[in-house]
Backbone as a ProteinNet text record, in pm:
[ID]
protein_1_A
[PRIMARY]
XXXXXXXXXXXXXXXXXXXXXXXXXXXXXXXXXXXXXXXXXXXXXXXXXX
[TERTIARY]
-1060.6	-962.4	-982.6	-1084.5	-1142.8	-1049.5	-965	-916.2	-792.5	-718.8	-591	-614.6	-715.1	-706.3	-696.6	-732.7	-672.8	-553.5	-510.4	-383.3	-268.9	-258.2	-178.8	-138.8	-218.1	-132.9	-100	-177.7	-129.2	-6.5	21.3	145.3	289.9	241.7	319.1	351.4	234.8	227	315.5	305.9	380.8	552.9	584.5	700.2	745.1	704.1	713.7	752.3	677.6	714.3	816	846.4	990.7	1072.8	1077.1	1220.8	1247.1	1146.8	1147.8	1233.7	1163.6	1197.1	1324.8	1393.1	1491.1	1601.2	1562.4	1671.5	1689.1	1560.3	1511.6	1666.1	1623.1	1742.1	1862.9	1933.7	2021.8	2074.1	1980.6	2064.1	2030	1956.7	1974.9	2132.6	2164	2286.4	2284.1	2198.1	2163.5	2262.9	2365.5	2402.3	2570.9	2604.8	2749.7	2808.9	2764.4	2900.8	2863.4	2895	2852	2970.2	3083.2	3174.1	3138.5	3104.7	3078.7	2943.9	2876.4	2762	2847.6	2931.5	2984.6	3061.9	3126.1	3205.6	3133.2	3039.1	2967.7	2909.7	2879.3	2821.9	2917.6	3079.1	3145.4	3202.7	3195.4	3196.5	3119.2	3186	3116.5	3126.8	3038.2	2995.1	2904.6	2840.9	2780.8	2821.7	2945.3	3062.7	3075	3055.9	3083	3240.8	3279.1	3411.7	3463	3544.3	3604.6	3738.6
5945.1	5838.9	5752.7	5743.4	5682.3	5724.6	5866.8	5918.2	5885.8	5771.9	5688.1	5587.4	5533.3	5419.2	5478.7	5599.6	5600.9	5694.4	5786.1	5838.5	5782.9	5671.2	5592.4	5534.2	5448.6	5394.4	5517.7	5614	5720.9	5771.1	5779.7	5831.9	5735.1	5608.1	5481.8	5520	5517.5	5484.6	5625.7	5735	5837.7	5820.4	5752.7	5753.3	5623.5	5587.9	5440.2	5513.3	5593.5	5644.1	5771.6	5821.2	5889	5841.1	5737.1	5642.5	5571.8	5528.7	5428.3	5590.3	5695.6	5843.1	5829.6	5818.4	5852.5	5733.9	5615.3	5533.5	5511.5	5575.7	5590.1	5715	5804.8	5905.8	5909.1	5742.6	5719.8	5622.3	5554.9	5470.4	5546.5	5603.1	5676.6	5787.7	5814.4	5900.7	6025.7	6042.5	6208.4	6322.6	6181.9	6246.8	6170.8	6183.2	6088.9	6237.4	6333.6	6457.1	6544.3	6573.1	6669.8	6804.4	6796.8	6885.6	6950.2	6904.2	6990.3	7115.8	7099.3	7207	7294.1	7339.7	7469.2	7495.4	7417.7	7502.1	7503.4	7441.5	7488.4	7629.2	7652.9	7772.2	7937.1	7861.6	8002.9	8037	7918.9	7947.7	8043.6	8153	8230.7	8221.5	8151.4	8064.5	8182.8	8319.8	8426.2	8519.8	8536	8637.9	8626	8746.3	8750.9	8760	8635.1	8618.2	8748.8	8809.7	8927.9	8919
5761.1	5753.2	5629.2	5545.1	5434.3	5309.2	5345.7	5223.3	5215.5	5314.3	5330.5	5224.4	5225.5	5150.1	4947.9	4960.8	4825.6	4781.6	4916.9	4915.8	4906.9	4991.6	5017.3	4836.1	4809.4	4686.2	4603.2	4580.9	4512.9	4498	4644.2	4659.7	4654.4	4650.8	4651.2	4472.8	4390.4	4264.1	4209.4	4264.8	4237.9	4260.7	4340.9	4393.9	4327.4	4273.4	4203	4048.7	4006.8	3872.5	3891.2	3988.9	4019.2	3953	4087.9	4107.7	3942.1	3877.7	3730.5	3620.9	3643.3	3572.1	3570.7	3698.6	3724.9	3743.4	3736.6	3703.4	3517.3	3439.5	3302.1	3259.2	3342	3270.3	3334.9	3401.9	3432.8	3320.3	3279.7	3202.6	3034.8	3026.6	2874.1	2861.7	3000.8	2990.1	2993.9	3078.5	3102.2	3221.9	3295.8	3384.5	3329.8	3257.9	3178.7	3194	3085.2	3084.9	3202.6	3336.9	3401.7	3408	3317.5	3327.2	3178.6	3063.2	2950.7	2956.3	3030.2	3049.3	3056.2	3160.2	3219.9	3115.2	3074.7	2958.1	2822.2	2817.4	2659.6	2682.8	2784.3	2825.7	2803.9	2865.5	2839.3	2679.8	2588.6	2452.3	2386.7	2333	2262.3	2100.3	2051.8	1938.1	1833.7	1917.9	1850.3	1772.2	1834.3	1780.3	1641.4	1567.2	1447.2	1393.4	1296.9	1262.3	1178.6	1167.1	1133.7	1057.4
[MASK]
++++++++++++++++++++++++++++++++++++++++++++++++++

């Protein structure tokens, strides 16, 4: 039971730097375009012009 007392904040301190991660790559704008992925993807940009 000795190994609560340092799990505990651990896992506090872990979930603490989640949540900061992830309100971090909310406001830098990581989740703004979620419709351009799919279509940058079906562009075929490799194709040699002819």
């Amino acid at each position: 039971m000795d190994v609560l007392i340092y799990l505990i904040p651990i896992a506090l301190f872990l979930g603490v730097l989640g949540l900061a991660a992830f309100l971090w790559s909310l406001k830098s704008g990581q989740f703004d375009d979620l419709e351009g992925a799919k279509w940058r993807i079906l562009e075929d940009d490799d194709l040699p012009d002819d």
